[in-house]
C-alpha positions as a Markdown table, in Angstrom:
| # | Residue | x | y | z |
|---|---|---|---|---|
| 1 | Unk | -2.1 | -44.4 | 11.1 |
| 2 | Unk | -2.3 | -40.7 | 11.3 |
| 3 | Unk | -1.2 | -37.8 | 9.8 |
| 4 | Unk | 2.1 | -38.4 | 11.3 |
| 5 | Unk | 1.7 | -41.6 | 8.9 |
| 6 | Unk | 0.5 | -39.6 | 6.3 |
| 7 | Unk | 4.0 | -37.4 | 6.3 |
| 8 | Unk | 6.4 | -40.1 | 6.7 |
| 9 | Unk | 4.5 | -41.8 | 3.7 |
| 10 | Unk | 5.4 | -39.2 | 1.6 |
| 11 | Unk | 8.8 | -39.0 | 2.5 |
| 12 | Unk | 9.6 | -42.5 | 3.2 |
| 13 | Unk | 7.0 | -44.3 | 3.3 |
| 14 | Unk | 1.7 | -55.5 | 19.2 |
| 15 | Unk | 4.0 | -58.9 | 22.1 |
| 16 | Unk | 6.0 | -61.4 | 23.7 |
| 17 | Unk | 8.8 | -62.6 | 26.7 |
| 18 | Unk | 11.7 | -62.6 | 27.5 |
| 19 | Unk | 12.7 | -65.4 | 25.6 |
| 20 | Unk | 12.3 | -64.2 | 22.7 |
| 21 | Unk | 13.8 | -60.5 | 23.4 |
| 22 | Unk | 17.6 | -61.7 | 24.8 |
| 23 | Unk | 17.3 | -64.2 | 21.5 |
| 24 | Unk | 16.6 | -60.8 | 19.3 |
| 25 | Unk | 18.1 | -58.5 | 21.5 |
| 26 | Unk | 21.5 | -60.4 | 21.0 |
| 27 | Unk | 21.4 | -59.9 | 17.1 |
| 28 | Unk | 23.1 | -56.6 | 17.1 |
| 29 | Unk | 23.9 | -54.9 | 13.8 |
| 30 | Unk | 25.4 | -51.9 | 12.7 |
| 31 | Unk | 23.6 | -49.9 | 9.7 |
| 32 | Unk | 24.2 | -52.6 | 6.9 |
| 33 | Unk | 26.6 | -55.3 | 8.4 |
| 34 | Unk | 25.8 | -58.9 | 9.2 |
| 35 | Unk | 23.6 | -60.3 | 12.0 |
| 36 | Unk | 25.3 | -61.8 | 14.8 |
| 37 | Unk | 23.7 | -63.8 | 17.8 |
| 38 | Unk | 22.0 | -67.4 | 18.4 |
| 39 | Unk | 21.8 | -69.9 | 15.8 |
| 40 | Unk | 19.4 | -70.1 | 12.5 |
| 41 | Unk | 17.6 | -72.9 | 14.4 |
| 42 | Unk | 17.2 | -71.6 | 17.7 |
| 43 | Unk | 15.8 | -68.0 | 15.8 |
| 44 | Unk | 13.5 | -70.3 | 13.9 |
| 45 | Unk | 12.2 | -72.1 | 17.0 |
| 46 | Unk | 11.8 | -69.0 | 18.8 |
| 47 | Unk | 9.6 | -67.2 | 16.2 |
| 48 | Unk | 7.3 | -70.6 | 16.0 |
| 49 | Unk | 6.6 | -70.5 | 19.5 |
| 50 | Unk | 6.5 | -66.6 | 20.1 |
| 51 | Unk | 8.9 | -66.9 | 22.6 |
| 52 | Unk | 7.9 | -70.0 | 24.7 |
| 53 | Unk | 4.9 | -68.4 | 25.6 |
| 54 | Unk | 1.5 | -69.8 | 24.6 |
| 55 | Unk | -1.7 | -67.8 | 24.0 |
| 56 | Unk | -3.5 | -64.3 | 23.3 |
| 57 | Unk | -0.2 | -61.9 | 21.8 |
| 58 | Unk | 2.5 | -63.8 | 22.6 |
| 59 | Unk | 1.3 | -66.9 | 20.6 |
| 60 | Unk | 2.3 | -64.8 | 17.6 |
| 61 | Unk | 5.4 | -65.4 | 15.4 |
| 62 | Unk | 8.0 | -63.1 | 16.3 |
| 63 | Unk | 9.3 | -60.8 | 14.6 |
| 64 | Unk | 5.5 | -60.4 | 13.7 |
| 65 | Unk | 4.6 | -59.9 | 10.1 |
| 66 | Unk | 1.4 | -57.0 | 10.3 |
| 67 | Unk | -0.4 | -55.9 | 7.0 |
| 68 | Unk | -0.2 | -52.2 | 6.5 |
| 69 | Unk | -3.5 | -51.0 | 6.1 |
| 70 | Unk | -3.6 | -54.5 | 4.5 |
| 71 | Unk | -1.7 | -55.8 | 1.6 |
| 72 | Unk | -1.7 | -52.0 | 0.6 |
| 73 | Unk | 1.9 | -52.4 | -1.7 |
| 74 | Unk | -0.5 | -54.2 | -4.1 |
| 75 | Unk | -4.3 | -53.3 | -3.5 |
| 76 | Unk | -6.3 | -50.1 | -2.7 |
| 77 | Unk | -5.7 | -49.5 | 1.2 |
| 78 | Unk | -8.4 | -50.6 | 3.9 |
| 79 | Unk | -10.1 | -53.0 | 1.3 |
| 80 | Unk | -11.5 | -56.2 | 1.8 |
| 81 | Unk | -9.2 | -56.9 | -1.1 |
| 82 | Unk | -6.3 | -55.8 | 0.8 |
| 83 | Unk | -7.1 | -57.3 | 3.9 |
| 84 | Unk | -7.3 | -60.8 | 2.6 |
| 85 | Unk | -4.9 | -60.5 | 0.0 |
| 86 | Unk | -2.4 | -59.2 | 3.1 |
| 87 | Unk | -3.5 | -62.9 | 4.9 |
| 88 | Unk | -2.8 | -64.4 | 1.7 |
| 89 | Unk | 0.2 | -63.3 | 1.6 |
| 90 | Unk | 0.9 | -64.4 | 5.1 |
| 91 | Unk | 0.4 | -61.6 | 7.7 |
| 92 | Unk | 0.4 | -62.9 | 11.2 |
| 93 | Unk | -1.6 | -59.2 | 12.2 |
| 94 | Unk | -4.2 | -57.3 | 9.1 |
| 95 | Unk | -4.0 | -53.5 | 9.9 |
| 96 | Unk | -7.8 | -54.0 | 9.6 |
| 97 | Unk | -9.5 | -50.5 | 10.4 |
| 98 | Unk | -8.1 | -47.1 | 10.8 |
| 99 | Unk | -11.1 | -45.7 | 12.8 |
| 100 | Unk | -13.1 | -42.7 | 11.8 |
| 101 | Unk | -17.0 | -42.0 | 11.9 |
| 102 | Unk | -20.0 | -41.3 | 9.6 |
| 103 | Unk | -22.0 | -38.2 | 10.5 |
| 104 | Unk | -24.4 | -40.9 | 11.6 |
| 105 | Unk | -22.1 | -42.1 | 14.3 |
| 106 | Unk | -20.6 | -45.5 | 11.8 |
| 107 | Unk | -17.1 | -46.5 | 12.0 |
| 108 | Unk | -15.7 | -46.8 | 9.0 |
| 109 | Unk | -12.1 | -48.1 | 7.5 |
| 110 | Unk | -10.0 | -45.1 | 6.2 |
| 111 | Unk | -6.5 | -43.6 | 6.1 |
| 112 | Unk | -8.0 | -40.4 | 7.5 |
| 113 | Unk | -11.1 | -39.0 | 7.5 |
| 114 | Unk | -10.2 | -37.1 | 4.8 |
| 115 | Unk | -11.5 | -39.1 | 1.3 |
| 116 | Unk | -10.0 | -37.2 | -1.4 |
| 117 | Unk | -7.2 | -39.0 | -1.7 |
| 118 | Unk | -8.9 | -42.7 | -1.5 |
| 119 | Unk | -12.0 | -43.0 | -2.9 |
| 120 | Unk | -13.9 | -41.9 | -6.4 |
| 121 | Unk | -16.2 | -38.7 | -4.0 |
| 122 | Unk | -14.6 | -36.6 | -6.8 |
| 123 | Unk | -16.6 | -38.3 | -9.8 |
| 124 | Unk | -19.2 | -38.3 | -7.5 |
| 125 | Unk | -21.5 | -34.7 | -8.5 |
| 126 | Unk | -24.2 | -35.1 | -6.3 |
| 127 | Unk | -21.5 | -34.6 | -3.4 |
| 128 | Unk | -19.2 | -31.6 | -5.4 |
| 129 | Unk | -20.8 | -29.6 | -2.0 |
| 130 | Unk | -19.6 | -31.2 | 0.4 |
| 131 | Unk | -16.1 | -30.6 | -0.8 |
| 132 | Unk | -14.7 | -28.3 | 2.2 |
| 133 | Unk | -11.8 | -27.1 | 4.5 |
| 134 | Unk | -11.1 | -27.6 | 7.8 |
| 135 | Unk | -8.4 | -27.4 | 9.8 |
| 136 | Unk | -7.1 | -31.5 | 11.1 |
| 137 | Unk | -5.5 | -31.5 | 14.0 |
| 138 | Unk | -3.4 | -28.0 | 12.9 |
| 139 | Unk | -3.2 | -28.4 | 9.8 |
| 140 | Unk | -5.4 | -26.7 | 7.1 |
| 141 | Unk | -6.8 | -29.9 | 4.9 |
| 142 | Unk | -9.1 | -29.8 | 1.9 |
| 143 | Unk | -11.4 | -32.4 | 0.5 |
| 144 | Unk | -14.5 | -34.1 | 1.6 |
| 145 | Unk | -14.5 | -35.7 | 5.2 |
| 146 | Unk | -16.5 | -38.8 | 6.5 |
| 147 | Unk | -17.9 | -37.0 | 9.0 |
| 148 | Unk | -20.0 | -35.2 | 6.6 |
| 149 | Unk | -21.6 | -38.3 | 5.3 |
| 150 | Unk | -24.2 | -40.5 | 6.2 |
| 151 | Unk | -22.6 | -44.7 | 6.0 |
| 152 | Unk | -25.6 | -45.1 | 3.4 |
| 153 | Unk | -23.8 | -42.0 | 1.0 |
| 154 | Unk | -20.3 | -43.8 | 1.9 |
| 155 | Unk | -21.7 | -47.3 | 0.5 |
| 156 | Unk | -21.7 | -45.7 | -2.9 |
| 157 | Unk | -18.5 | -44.6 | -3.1 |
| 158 | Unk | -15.5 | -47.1 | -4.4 |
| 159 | Unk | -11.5 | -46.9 | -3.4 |
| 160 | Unk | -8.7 | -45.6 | -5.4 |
| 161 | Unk | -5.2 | -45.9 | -4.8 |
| 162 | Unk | -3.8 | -43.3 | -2.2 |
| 163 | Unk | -0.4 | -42.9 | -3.7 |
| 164 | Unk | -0.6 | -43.6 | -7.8 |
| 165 | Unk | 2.9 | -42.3 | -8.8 |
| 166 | Unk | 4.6 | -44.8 | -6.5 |
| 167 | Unk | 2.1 | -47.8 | -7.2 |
| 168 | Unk | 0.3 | -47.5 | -10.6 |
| 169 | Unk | 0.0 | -51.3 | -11.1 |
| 170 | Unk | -2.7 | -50.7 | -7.9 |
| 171 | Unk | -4.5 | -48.3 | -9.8 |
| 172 | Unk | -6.2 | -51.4 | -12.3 |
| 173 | Unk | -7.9 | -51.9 | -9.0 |
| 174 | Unk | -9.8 | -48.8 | -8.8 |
| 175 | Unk | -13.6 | -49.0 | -7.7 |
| 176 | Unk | -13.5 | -52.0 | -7.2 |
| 177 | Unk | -14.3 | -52.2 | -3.2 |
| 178 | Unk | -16.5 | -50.1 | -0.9 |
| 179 | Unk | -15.7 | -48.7 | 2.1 |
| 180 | Unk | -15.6 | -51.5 | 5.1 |
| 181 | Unk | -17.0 | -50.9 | 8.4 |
| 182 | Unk | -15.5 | -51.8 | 11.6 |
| 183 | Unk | -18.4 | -53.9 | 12.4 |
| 184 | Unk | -18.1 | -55.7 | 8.6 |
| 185 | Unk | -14.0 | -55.8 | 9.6 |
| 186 | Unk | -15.2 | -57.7 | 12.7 |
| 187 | Unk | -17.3 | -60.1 | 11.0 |
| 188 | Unk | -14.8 | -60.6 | 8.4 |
| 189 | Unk | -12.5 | -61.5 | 11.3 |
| 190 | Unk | -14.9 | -64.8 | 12.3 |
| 191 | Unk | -15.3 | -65.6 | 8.6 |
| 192 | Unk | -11.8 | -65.6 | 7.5 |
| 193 | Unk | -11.0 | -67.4 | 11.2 |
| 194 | Unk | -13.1 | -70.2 | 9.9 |
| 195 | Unk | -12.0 | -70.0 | 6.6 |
| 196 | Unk | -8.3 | -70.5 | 7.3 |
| 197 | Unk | -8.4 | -73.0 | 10.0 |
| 198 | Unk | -6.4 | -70.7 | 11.8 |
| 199 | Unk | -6.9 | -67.5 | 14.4 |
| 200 | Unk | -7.1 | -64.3 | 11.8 |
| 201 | Unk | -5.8 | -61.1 | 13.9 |
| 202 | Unk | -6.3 | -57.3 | 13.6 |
| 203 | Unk | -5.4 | -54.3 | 14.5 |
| 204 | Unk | -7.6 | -51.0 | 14.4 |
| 205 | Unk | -6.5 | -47.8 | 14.8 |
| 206 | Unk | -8.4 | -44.8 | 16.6 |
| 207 | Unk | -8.2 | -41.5 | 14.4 |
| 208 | Unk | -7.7 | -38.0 | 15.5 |
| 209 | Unk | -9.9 | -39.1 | 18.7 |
| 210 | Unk | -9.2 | -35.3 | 19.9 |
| 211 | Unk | -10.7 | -33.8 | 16.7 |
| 212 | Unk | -13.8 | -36.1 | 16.7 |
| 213 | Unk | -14.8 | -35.9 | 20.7 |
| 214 | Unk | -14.9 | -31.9 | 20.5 |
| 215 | Unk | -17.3 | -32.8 | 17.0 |
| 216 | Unk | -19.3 | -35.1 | 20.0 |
| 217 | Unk | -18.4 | -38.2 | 17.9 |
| 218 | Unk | -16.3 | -40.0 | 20.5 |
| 219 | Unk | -14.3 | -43.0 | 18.6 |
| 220 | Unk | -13.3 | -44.9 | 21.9 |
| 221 | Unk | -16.9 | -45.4 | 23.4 |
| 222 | Unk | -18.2 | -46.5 | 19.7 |
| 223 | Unk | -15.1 | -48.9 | 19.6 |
| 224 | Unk | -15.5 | -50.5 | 22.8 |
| 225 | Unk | -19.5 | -51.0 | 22.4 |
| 226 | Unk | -19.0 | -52.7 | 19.2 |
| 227 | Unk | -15.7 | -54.9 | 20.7 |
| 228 | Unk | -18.3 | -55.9 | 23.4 |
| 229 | Unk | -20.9 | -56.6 | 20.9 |
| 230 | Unk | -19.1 | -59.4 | 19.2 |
| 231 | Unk | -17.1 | -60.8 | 22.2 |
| 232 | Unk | -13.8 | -59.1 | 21.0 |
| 233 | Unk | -12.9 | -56.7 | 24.3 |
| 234 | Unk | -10.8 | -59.3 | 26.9 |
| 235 | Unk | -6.9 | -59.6 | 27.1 |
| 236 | Unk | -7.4 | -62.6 | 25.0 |
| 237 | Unk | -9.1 | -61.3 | 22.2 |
| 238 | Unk | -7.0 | -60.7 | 19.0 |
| 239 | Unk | -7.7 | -57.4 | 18.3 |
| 240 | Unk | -4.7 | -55.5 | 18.8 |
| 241 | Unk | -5.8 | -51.6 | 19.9 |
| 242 | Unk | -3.3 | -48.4 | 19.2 |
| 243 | Unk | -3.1 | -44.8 | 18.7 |
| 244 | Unk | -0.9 | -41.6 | 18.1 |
| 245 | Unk | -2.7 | -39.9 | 21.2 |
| 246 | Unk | -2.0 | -41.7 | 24.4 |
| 247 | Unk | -5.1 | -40.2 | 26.3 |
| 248 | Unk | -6.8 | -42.3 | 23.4 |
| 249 | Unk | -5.1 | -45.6 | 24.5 |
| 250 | Unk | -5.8 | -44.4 | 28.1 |
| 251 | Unk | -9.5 | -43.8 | 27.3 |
| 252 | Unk | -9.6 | -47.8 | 26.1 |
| 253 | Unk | -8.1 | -48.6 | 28.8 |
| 254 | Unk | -10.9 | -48.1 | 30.9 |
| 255 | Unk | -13.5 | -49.2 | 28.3 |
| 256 | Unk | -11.7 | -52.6 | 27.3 |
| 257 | Unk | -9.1 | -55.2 | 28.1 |
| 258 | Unk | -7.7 | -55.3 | 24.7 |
| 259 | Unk | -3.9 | -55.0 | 24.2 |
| 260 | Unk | -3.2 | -51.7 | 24.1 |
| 261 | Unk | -0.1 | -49.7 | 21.8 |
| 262 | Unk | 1.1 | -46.2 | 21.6 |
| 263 | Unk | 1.7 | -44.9 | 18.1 |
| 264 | Unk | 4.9 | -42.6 | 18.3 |
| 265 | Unk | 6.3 | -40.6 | 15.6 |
| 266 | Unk | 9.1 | -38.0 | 14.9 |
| 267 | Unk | 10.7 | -37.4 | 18.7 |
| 268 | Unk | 10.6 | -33.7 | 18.1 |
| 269 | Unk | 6.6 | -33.8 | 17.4 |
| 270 | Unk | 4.0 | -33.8 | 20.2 |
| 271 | Unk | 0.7 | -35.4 | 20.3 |
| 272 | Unk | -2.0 | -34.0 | 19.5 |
| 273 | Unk | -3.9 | -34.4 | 22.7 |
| 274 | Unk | -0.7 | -33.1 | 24.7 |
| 275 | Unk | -0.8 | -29.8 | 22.2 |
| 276 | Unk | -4.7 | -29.5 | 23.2 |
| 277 | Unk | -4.0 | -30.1 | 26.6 |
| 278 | Unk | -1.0 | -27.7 | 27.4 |
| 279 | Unk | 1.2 | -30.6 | 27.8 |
| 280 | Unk | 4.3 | -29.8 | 26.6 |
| 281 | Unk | 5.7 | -33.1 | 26.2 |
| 282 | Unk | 7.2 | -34.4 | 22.6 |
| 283 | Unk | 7.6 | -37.9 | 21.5 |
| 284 | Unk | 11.3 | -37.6 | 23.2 |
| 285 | Unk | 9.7 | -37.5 | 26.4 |
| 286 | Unk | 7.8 | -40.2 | 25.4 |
| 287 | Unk | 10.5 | -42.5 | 24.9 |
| 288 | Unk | 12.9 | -41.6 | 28.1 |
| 289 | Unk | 13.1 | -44.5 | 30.2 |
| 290 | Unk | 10.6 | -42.8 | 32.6 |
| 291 | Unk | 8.3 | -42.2 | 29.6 |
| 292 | Unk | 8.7 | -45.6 | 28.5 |
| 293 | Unk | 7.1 | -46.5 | 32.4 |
| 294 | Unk | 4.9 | -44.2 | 31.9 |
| 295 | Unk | 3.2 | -46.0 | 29.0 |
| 296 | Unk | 3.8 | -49.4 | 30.3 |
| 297 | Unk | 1.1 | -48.5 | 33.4 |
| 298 | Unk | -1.5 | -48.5 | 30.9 |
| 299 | Unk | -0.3 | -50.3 | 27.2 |
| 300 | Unk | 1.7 | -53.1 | 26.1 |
| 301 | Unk | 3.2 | -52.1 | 23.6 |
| 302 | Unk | 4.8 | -49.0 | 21.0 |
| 303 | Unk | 4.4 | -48.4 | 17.6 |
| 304 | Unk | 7.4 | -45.9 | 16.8 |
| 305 | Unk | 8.5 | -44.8 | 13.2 |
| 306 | Unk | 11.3 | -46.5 | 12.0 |
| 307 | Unk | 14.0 | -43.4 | 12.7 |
| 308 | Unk | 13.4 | -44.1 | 16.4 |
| 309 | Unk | 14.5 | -47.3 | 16.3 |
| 310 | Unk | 17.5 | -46.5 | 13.1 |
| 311 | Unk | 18.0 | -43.0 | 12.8 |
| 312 | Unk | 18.9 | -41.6 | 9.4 |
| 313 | Unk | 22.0 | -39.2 | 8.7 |
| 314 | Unk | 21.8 | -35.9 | 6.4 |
| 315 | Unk | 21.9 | -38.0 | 3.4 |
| 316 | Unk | 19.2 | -40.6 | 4.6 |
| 317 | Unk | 21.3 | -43.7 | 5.5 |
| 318 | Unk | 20.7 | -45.8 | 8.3 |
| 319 | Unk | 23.5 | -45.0 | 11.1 |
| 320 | Unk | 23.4 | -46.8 | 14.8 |
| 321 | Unk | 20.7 | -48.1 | 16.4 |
| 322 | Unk | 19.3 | -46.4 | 19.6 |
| 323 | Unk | 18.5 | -48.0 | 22.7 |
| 324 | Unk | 14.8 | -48.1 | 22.1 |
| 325 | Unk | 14.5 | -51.4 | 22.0 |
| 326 | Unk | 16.2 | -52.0 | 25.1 |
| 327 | Unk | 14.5 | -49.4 | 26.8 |
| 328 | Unk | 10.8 | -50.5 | 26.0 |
| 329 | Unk | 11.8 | -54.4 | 26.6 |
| 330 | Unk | 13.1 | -53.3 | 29.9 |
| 331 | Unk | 9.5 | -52.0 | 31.0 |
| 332 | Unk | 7.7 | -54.8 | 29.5 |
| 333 | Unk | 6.7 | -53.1 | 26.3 |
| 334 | Unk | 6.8 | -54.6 | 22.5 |
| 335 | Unk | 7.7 | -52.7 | 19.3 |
| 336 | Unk | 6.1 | -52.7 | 16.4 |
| 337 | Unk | 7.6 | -50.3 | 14.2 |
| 338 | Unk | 6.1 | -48.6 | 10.9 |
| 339 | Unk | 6.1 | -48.6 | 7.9 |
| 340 | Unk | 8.3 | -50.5 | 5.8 |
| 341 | Unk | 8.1 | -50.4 | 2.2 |
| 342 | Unk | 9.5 | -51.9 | -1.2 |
| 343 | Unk | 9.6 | -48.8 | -3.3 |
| 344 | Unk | 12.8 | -46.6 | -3.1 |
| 345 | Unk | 11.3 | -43.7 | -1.9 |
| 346 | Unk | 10.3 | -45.7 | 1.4 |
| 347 | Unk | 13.4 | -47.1 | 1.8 |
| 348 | Unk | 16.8 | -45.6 | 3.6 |
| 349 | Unk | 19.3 | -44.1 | 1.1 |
| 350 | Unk | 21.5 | -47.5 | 1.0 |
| 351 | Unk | 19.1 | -49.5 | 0.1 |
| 352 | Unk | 18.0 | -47.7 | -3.0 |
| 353 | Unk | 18.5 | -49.4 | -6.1 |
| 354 | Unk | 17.8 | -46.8 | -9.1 |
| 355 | Unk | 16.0 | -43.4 | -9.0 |
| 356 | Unk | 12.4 | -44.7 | -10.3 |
| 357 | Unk | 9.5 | -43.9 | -8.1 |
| 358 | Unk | 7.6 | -47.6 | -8.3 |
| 359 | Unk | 11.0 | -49.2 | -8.1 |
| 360 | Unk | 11.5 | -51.8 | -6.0 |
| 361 | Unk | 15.2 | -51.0 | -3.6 |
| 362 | Unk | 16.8 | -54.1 | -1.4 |
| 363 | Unk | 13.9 | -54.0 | 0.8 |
| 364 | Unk | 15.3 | -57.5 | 2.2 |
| 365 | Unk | 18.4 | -55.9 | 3.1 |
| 366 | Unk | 16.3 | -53.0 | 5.1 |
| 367 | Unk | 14.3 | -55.9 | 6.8 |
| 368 | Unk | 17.6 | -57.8 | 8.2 |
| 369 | Unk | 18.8 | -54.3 | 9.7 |
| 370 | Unk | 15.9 | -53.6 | 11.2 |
| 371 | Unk | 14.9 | -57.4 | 12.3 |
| 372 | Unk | 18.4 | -57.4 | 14.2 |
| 373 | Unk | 17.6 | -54.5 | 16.3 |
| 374 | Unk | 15.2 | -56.8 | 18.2 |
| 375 | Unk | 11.9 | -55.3 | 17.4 |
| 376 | Unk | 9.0 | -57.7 | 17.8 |
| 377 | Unk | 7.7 | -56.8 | 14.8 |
| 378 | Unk | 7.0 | -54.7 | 11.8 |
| 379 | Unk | 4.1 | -52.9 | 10.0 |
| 380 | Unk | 4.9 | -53.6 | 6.1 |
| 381 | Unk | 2.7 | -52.6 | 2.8 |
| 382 | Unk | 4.4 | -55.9 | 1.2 |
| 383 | Unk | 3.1 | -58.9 | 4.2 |
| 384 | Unk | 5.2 | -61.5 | 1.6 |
| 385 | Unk | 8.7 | -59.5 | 1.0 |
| 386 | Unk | 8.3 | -59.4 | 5.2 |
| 387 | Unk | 7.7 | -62.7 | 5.5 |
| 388 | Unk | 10.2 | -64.1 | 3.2 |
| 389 | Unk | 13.0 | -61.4 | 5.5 |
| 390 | Unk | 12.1 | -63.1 | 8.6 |
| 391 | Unk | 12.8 | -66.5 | 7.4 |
| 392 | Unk | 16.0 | -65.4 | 6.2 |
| 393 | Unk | 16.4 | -63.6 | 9.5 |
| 394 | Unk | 15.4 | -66.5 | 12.0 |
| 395 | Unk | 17.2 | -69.3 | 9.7 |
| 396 | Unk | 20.2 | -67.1 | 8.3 |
């Protein structure tokens, strides 16, 4: 996710019928109460089947478990050794691949194109150069960017743990992955599918796909050629497609027939291809019933922060539920909110437990609220805490 993602990281850290939304969308719950609705068993049965519905999304469990960035609460982000751990963990979906190129036109798995932050470039001399600023999308950002490498210099760097202070168990991990392609992630894909015995899923991002097309390194063309290559563009095909810019998810549109999702953050902030376009349209406008159509003629789905779907109040506790969820089922759309989290910082103010940065807050409790609101699923750092919440959820 972007640097929306980025920001509500350090502050707080997909798709189905209608089956499966009246059975969620009847488990109503205020901020921290009790789940009401259908029975344990018929939640359970519902989130076996996906909602009665068989194949392509809607084959998936529901609410759908989807590996942040992997199993990135215990491993380096974007690693093989995330990914896998993440399916080991049991993700239904691996966040597998937020997109950003190589000065040689590669796509390669990062938070942002930005490295700093999570890789070892730093111990690296031979690239103390390269070390530059530019300005991302508005904001002034200094580092060393993947654009201004070659894949073959990006092979010799290692990952690092993004956020240290919240996670220094990770940190034993340090150097030891390289930097996955998209076309490795896709390979992987098949291998693991074999593997397991079982259908492995992902779900790539496109990055700051304004800020690379004016550096002529267009990310949606490079994504769809590669899609194609290996028999991974049709409605079918489970690779799930999203972005923060809609005239990203509008671009693959055209190019593919993947499932498609709008990232949304903070409703007063506006995309960054509506500020570079004059449209003066914020993520409120987005998510107005007539936004909500909007999206719906060309994706299936949202990806909204969490406080769309729970707001916070001053003091950062969950109040009432908005009618998001309603809204976007109503125009055939499925949410998949981001990010939750088991450390306290992540987590709303009543469901801290302690003050400690890499302490762990009643992340199951957090799950529960949000699982009742009716969301389809959820992107989580911890794939196992989720999974263990939905089987209290759909058996509670």
């Amino acid at each position: 996710m972007g640097t929306q993602d980025t920001q509500e990281s350090n502050q707080q850290a997909g798709v189905g019928g209608t089956g499966r939304r009246a059975l969620l969308g009847a488990a109503v719950l205020g901020a921290a109460g009790g789940v009401l609705g259908l029975s344990g068993t018929a939640r359970a049965a519902e989130a076996r089947t996906g909602g009665g519905h068989g194949g392509g999304l809607k084959s998936l469990p529901v609410p759908t478990v989807i590996g942040h960035r992997g199993a990135s609460g215990y491993r380096p982000e974007h690693t093989f050794g995330s990914y896998e751990l993440a399916l080991d963990l049991g993700a239904d979906v691996v966040e597998a691949g937020d997109l950003v190129p190589t000065r040689d036109g590669h796509l390669v798995c990062r938070h942002e194109p930005e490295i700093g932050g999570t890789t070892n470039v730093a111990d690296h001399p031979e690239f103390a150069a390269r070390r530059t600023t530019k300005v991302l999308d508005g904001v002034s950002v200094t580092g060393w960017f993947t654009e201004d490498f070659t894949l073959a210099e990006l092979k010799t760097l290692r990952a690092i743990e993004r956020i240290p202070a919240n996670r220094p168990h990770n940190t034993l991990y340090n150097g030891r992955w390289e930097i996955p392609t998209f076309e490795e992630v896709l390979k992987w894909q098949d291998e693991q599918t074999r593997k397991r015995g079982k259908q492995v899923w992902i779900y790539p991002e496109t990055k700051h796909p304004t800020y690379f097309r004016k550096l002529g390194l267009g990310l949606e063309e490079r994504v769809a050629k590669l899609l194609h290559k290996h028999g991974k563009d049709r409605k079918s095909s489970p690779v799930i497609l999203q972005s923060f810019e809609p005239t990203s998810i509008q671009r693959l549109n055209k190019l593919v027939d993947n499932p498609l999702v709008v990232l949304l953050s903070a409703a007063d902030s506006r995309p960054w291809d509506f500020v570079e376009t004059g449209d003066p349209r914020t993520v409120a406008d987005l998510i107005t019933r007539a936004g909500l159509r909007e999206i719906a003629g060309y994706a299936q789905g949202i990806g909204p922060t969490l406080d769309l779907v729970i707001p916070k109040d001053a003091a950062g506790n969950l109040t009432r539920p908005t009618t998001l969820v309603k809204d976007a089922h109503a125009v055939g759309l499925v949410l998949h909110p981001y990010t939750m989290r088991n450390e306290n910082p992540f987590l709303p103010a009543n469901f801290r437990k302690g003050t400690g940065a890499d302490a762990y807050g009643d992340s199951f409790g957090a799950f529960r609220t949000y699982f009742a609101t009716g969301i389809d699923g959820v992107f989580t750092d911890n794939p196992d805490t989720a999974v263990l919440a939905r089987a209290d959820f759909v058996n509670g």
